[in-house]
mmCIF file of the C-alpha atoms, coordinates in Angstrom:
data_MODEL
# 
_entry.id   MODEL 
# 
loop_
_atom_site.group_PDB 
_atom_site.id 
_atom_site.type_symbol 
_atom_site.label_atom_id 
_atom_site.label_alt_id 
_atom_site.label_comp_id 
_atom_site.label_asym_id 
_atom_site.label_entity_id 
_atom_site.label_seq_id 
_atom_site.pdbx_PDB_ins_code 
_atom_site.Cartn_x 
_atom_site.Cartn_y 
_atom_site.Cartn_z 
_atom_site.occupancy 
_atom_site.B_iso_or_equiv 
_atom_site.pdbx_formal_charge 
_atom_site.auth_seq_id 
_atom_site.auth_comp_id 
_atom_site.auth_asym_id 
_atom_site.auth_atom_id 
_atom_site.pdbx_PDB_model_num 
ATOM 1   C CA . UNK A 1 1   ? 5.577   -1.593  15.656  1.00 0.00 ? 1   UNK A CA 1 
ATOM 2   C CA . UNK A 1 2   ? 3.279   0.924   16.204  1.00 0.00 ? 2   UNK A CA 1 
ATOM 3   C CA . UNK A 1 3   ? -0.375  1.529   16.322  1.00 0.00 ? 3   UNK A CA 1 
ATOM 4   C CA . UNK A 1 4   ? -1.517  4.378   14.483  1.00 0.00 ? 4   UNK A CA 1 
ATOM 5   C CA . UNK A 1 5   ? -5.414  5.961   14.644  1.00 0.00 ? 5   UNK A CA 1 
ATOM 6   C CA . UNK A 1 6   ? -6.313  8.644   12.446  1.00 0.00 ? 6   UNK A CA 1 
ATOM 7   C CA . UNK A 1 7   ? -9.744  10.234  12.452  1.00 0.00 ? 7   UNK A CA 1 
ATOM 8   C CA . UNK A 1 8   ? -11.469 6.880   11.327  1.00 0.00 ? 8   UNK A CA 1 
ATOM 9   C CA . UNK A 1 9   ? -9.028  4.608   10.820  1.00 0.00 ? 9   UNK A CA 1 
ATOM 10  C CA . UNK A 1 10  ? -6.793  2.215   13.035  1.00 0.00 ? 10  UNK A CA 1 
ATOM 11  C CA . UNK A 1 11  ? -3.385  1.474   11.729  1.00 0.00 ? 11  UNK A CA 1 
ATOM 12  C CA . UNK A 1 12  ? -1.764  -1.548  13.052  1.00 0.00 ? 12  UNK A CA 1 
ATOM 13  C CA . UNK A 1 13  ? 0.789   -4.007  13.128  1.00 0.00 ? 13  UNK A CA 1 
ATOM 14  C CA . UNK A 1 14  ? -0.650  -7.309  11.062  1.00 0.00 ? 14  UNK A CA 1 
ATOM 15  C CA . UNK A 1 15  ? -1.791  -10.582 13.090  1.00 0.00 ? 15  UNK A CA 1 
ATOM 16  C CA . UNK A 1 16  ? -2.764  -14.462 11.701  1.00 0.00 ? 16  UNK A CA 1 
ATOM 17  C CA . UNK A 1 17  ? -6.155  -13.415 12.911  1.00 0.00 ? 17  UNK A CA 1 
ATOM 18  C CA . UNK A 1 18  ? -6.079  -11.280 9.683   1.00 0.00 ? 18  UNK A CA 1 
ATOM 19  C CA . UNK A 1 19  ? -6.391  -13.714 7.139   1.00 0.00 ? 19  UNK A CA 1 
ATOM 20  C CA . UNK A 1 20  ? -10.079 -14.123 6.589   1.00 0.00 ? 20  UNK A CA 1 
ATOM 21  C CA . UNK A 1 21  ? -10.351 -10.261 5.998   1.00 0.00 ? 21  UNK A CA 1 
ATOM 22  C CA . UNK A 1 22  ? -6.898  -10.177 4.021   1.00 0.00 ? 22  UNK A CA 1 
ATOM 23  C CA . UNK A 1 23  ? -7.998  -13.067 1.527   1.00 0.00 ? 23  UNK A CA 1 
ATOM 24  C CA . UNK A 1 24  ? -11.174 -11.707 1.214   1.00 0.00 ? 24  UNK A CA 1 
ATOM 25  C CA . UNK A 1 25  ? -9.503  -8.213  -0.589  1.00 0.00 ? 25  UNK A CA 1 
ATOM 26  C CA . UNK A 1 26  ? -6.704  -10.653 -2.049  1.00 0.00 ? 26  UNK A CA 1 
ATOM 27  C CA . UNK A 1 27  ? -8.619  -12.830 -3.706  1.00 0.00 ? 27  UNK A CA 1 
ATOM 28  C CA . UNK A 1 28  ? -10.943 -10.016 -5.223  1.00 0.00 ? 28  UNK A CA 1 
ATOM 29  C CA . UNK A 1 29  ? -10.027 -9.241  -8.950  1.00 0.00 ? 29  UNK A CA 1 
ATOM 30  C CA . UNK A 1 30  ? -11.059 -5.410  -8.653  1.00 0.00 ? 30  UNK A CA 1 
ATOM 31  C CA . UNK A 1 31  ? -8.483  -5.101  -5.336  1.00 0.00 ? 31  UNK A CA 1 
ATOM 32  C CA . UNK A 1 32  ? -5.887  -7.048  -7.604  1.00 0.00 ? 32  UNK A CA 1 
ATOM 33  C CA . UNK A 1 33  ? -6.405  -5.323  -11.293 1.00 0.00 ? 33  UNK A CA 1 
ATOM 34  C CA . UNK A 1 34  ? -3.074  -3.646  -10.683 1.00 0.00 ? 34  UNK A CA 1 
ATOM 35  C CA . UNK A 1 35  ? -1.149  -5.258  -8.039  1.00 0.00 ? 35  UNK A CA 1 
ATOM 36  C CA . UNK A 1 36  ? 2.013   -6.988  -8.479  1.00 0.00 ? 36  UNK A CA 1 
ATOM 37  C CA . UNK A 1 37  ? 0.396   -10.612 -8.624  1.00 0.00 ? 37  UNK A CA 1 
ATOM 38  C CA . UNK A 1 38  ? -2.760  -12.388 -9.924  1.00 0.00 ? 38  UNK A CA 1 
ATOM 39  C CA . UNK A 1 39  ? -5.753  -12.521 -6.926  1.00 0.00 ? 39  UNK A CA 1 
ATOM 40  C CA . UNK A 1 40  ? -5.139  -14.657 -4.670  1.00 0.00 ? 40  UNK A CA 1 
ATOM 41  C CA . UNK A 1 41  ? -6.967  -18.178 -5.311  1.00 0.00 ? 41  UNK A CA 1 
ATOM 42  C CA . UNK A 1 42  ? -6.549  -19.749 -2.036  1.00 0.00 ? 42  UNK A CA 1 
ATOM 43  C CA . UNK A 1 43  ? -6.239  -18.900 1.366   1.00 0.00 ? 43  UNK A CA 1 
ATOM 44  C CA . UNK A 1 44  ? -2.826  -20.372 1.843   1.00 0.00 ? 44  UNK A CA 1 
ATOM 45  C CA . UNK A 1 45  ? -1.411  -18.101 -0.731  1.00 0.00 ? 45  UNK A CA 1 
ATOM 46  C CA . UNK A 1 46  ? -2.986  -15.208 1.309   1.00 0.00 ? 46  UNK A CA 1 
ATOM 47  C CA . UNK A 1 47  ? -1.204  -17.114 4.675   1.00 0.00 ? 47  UNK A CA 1 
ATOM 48  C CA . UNK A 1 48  ? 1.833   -16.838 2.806   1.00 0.00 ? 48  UNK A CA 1 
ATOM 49  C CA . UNK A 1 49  ? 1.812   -12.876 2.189   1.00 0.00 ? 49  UNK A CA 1 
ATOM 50  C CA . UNK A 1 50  ? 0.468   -12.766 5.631   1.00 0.00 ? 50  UNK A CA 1 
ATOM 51  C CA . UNK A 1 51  ? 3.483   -14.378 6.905   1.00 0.00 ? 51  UNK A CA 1 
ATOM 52  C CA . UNK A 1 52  ? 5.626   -12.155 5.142   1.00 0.00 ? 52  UNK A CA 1 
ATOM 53  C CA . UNK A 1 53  ? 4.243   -9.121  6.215   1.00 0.00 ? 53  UNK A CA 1 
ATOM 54  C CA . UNK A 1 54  ? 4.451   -10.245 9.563   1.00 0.00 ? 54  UNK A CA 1 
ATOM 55  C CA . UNK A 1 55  ? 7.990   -11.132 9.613   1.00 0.00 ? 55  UNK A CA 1 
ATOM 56  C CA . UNK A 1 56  ? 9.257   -7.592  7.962   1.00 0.00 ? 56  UNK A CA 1 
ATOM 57  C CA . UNK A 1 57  ? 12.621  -6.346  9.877   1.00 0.00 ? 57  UNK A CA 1 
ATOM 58  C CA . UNK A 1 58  ? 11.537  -3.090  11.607  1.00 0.00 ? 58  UNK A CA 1 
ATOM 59  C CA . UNK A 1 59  ? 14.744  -1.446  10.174  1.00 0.00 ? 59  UNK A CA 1 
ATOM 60  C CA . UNK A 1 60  ? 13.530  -2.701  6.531   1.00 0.00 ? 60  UNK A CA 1 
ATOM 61  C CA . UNK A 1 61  ? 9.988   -1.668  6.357   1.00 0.00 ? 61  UNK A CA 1 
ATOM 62  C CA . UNK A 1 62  ? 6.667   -0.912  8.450   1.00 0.00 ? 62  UNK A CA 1 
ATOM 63  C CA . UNK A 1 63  ? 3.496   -2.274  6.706   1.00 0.00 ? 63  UNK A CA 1 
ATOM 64  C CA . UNK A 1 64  ? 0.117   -2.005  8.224   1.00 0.00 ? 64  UNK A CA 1 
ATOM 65  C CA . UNK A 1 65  ? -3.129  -3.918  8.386   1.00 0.00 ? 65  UNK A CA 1 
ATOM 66  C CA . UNK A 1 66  ? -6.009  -0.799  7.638   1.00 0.00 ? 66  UNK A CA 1 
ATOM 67  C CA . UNK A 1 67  ? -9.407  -1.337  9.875   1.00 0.00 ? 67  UNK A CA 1 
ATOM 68  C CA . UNK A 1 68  ? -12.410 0.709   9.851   1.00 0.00 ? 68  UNK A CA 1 
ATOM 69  C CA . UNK A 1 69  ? -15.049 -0.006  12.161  1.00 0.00 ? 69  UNK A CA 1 
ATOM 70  C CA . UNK A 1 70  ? -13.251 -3.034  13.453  1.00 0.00 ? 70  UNK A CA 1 
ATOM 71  C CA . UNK A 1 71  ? -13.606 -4.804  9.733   1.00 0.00 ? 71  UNK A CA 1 
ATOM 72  C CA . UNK A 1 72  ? -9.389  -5.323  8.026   1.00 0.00 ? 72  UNK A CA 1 
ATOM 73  C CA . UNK A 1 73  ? -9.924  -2.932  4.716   1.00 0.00 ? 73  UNK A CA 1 
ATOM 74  C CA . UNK A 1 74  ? -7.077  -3.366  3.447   1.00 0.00 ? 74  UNK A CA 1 
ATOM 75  C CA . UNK A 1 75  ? -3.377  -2.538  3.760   1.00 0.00 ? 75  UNK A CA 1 
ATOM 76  C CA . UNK A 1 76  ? -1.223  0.106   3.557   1.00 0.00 ? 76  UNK A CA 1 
ATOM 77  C CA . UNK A 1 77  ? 2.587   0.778   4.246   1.00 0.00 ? 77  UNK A CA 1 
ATOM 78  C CA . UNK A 1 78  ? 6.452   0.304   3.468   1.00 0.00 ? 78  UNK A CA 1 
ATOM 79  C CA . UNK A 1 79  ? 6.728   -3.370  2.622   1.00 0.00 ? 79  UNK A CA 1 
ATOM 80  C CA . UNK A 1 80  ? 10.431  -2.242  2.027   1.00 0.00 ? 80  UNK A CA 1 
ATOM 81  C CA . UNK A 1 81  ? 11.720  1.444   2.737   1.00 0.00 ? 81  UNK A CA 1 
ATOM 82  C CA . UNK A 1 82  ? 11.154  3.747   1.099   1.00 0.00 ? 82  UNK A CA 1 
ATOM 83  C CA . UNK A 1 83  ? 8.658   1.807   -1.291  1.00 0.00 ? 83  UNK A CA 1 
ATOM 84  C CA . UNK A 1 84  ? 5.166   2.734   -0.478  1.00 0.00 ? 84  UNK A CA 1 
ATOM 85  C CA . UNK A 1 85  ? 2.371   0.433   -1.870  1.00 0.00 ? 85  UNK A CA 1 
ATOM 86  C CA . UNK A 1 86  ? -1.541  0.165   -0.381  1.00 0.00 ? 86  UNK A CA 1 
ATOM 87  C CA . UNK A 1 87  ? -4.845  -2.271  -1.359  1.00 0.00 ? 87  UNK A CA 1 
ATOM 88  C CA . UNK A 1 88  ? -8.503  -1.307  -0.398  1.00 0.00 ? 88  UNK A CA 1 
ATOM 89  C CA . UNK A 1 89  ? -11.257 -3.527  -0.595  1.00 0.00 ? 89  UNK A CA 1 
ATOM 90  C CA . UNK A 1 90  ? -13.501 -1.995  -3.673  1.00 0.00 ? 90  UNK A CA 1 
ATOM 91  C CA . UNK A 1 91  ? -16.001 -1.490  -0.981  1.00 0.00 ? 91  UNK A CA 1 
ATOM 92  C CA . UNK A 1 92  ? -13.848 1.091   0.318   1.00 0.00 ? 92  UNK A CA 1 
ATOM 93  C CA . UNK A 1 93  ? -12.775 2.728   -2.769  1.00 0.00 ? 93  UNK A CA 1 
ATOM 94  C CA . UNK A 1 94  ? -14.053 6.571   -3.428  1.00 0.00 ? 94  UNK A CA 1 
ATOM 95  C CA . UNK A 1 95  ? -13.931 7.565   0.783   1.00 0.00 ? 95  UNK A CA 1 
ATOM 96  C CA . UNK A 1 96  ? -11.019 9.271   1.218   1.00 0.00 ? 96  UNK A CA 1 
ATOM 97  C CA . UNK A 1 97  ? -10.083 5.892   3.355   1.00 0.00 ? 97  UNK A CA 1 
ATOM 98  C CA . UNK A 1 98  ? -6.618  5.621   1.062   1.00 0.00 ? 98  UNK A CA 1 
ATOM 99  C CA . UNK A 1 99  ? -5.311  8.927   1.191   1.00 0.00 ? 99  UNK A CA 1 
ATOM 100 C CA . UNK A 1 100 ? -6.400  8.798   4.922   1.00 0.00 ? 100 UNK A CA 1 
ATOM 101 C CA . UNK A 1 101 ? -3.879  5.916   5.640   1.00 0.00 ? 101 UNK A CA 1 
ATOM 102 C CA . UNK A 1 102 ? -1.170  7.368   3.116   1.00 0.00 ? 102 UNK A CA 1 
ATOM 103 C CA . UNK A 1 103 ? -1.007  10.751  5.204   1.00 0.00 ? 103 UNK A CA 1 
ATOM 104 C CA . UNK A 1 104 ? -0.739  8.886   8.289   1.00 0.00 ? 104 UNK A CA 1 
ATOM 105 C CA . UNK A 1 105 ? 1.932   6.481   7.059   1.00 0.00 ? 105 UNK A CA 1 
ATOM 106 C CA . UNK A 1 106 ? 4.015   8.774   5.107   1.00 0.00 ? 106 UNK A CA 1 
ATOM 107 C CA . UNK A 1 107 ? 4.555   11.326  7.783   1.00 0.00 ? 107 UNK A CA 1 
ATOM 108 C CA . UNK A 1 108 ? 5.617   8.535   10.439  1.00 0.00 ? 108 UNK A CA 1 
ATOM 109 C CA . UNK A 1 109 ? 7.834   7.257   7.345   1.00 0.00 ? 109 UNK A CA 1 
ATOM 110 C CA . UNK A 1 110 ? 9.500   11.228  7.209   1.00 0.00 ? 110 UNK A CA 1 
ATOM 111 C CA . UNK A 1 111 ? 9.323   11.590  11.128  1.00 0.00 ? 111 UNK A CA 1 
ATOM 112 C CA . UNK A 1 112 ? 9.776   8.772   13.022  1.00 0.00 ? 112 UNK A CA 1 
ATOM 113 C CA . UNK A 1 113 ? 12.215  6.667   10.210  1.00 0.00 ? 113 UNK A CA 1 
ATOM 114 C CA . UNK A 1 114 ? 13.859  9.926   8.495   1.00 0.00 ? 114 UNK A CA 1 
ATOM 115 C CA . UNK A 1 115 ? 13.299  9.119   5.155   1.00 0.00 ? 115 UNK A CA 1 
ATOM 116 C CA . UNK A 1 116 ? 14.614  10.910  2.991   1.00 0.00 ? 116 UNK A CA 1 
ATOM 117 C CA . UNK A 1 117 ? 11.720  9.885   0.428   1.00 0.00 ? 117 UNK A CA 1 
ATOM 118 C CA . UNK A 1 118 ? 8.845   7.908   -0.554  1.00 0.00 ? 118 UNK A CA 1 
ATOM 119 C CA . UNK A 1 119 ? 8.533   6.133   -3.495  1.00 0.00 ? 119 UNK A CA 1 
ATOM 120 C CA . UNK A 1 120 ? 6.172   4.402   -5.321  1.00 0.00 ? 120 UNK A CA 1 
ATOM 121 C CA . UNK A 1 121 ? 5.158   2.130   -8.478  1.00 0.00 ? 121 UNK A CA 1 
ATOM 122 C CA . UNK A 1 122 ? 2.216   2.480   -10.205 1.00 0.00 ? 122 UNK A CA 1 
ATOM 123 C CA . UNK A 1 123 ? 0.531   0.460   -13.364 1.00 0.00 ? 123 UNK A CA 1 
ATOM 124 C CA . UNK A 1 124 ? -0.443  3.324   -16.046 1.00 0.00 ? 124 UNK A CA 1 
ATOM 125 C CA . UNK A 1 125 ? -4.131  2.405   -16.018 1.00 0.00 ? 125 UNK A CA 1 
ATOM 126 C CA . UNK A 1 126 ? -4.534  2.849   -12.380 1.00 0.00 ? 126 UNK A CA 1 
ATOM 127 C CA . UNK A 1 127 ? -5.773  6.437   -12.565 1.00 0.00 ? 127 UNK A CA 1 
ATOM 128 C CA . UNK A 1 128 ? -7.112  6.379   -9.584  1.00 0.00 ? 128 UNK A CA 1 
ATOM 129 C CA . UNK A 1 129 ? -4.091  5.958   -7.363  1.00 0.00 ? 129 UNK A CA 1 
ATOM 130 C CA . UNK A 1 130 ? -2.030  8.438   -9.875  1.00 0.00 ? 130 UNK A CA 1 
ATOM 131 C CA . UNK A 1 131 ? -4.153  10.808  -8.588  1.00 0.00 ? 131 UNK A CA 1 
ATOM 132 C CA . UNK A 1 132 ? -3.915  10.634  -5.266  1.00 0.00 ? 132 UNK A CA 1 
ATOM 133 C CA . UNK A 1 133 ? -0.006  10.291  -5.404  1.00 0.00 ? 133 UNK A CA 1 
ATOM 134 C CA . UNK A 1 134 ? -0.197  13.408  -7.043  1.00 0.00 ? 134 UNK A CA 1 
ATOM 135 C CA . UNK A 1 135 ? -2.532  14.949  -4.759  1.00 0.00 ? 135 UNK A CA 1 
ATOM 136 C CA . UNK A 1 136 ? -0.213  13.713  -2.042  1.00 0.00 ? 136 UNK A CA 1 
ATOM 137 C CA . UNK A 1 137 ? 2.946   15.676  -3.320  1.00 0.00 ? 137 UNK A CA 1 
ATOM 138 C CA . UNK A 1 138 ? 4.342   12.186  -5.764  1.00 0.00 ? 138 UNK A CA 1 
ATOM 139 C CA . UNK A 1 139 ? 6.246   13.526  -9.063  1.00 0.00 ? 139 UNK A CA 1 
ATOM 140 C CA . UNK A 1 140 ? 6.966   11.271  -11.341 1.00 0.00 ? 140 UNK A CA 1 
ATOM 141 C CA . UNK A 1 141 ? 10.006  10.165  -11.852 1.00 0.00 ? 141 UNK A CA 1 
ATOM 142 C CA . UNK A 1 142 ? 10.066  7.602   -14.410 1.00 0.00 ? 142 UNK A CA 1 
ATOM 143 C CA . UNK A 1 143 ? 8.721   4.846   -16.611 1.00 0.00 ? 143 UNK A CA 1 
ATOM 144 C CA . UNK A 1 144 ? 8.894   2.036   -17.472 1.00 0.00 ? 144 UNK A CA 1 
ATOM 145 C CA . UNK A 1 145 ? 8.113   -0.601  -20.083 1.00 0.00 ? 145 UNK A CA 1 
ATOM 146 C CA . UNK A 1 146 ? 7.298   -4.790  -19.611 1.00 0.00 ? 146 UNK A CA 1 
ATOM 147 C CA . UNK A 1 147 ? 8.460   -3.973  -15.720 1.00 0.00 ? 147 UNK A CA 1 
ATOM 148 C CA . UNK A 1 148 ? 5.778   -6.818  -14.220 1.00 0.00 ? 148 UNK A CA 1 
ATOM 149 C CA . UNK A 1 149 ? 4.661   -9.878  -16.100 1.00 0.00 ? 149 UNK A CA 1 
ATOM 150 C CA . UNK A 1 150 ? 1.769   -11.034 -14.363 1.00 0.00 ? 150 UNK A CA 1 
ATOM 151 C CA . UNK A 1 151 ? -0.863  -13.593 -15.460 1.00 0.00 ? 151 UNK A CA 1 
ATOM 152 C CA . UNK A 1 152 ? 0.487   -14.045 -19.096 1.00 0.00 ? 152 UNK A CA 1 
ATOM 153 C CA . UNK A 1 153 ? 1.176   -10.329 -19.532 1.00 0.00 ? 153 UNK A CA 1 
ATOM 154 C CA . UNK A 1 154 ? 3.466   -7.733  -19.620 1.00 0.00 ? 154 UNK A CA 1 
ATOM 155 C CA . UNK A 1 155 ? 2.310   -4.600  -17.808 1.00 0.00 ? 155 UNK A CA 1 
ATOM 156 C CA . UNK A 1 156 ? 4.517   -1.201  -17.472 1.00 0.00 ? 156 UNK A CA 1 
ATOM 157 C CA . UNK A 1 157 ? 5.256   0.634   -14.365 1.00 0.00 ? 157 UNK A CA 1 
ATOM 158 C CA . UNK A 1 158 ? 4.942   4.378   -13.643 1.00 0.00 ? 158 UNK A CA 1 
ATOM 159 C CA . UNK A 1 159 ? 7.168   5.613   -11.303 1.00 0.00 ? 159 UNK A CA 1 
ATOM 160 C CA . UNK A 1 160 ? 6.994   7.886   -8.653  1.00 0.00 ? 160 UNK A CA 1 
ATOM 161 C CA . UNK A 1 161 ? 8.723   10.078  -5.826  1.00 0.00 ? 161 UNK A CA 1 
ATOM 162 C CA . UNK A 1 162 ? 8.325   12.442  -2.946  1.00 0.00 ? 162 UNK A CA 1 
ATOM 163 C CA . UNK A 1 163 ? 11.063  14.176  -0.876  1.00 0.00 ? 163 UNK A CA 1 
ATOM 164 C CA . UNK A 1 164 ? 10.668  14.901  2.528   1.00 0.00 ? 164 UNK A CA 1 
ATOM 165 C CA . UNK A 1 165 ? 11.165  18.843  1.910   1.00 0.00 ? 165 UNK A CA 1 
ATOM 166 C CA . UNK A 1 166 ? 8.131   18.331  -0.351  1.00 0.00 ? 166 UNK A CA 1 
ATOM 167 C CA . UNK A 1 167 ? 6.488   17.059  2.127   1.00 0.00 ? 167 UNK A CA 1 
ATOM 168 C CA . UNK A 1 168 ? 6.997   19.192  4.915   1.00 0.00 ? 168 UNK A CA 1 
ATOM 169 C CA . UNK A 1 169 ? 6.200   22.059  2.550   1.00 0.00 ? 169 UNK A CA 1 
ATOM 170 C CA . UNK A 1 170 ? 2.905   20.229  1.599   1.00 0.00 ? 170 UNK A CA 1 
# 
């Protein structure tokens, strides 16, 4: 798997040496408000995911571990083609640090693995990352009602596309 470095970001391939800095965005209720399962309450569970993403087939998916300044911020890639998903630590929120990774990853996603297109889910109430799909070229393309049940609840999904001419014309 590659290593990719944008302008202040490093982009790499995930390692056990990540867990401290993976449970430590896992396991924070703000990073999880919207994610596909409750914050993580122990490090095992995080060792688990880890795990996981570390074992992803390079012909299913390409997910990265996100450092700036040498400190794991988070995570950001195709757990599964073409499904792109991404968690910040809050402390990293509002710098640009998402859509920084996002660029990087979606154009080795429509280069390097010819995809065809990049898809996404998103919970309604995250605003924030509905805008910067948009801003990134994602239409919607759907939604969806009771799609995650997650701590008790039922949550709804809003879904999302972009096509590689899209992006090239972006």
């Amino acid at each position: 798997m590659a290593i990719i470095l944008t302008e202040r970001l490093i982009l790499r391939p995930a390692a056990e040496g990540d867990l401290e800095g993976l449970h430590r965005i896992l396991s924070d209720a703000r990073a999880m408000a919207y994610w596909s399962t409750l914050p993580h309450s122990s490090p095992d569970i995080t060792r688990k995911w880890l795990a996981g993403m570390m074992a992803i087939r390079p012909e299913e998916g390409e997910d990265f571990i996100v450092e700036h300044q040498g400190r794991v911020i988070g995570k950001a890639g195709f757990h599964r083609f073409p499904a792109v998903g991404y968690v910040l630590h809050p402390d990293c929120w509002g710098q640009g640090f998402a859509q920084e990774a996002l660029r990087a990853i979606l154009e080795r996603g429509f280069t390097t693995h010819l995809l065809a297109r990049a898809i996404a889910d998103v919970d309604p109430r995250n605003e924030a990352s509905l805008r910067l799909l948009r801003r990134l070229g994602f239409a919607e393309t759907g939604y969806r009602e009771k799609s995650w049940y997650i701590g008790g609840e039922w949550l709804d999904s809003v879904d999302l596309a972009l096509e590689v001419e899209d992006w090239a014309r972006g």
